[in-house]
N, C-alpha and C positions, 0 to 999 in steps of 0.2 A: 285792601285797595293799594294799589302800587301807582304811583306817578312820577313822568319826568320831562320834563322839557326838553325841547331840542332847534334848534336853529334850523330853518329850510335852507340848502348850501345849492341847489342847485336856481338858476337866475329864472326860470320859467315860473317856478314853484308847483304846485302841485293842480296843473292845469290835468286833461284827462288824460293821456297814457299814463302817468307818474300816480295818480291818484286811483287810476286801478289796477297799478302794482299795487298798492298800497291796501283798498280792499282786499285784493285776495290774498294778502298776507295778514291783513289783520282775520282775513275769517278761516284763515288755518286754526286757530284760537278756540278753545270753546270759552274764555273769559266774554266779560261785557266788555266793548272798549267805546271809549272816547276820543274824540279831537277838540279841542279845546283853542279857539283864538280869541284873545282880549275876552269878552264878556257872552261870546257864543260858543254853545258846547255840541255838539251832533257825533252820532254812532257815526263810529271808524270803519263800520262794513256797509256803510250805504255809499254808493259812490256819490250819488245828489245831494246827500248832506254833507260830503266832505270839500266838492266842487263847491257848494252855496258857501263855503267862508272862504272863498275867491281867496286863496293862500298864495302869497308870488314870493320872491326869494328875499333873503334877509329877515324872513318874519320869524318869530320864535314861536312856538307852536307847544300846547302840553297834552300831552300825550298818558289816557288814563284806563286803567285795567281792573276791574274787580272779576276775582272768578279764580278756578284751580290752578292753571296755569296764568297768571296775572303778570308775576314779574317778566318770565320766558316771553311772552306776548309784548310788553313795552319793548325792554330790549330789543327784540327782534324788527319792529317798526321805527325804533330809534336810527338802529344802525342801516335800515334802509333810505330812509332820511338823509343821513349823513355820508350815503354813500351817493347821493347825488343821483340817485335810482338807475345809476349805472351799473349794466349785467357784467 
């Protein structure tokens, strides 16, 4: 299991275009993943689960992966995260 936190940096947060960048990056993956805020945890490849923890900007968010490629997969959603889901 690999996990890492990560700050939401852009002000919208992870309303629906940002949030299905975000699925379809997390389901490049074949790991299980996570999104995690405060005391709610929902799969990282549903997009309704990851809209339903209503994420807006400044939140810190952890981000969790079990599976073959686990680390590669955090990472890779971390730094989309921090890139403010700008292409």
């Amino acid at each position: 299991m690999y996990v890492k936190d990560v700050l939401v940096q852009n002000q919208v947060g992870l309303h629906a275009r940002p949030a299905t960048f975000f699925i379809q990056k997390a389901n490049e993956y074949k790991s299980s993943l996570w999104v995690e805020r405060e005391d709610r945890r929902v799969n990282a490849k549903s997009l309704l689960g990851v809209l339903s923890l209503g994420i807006v900007g400044g939140t810190t968010i952890r981000i969790i992966a079990d599976g073959a490629d686990e680390e590669d997969a955090v990472e890779a959603l971390v730094a989309l995260v921090q890139s403010g889901f700008t292409e």
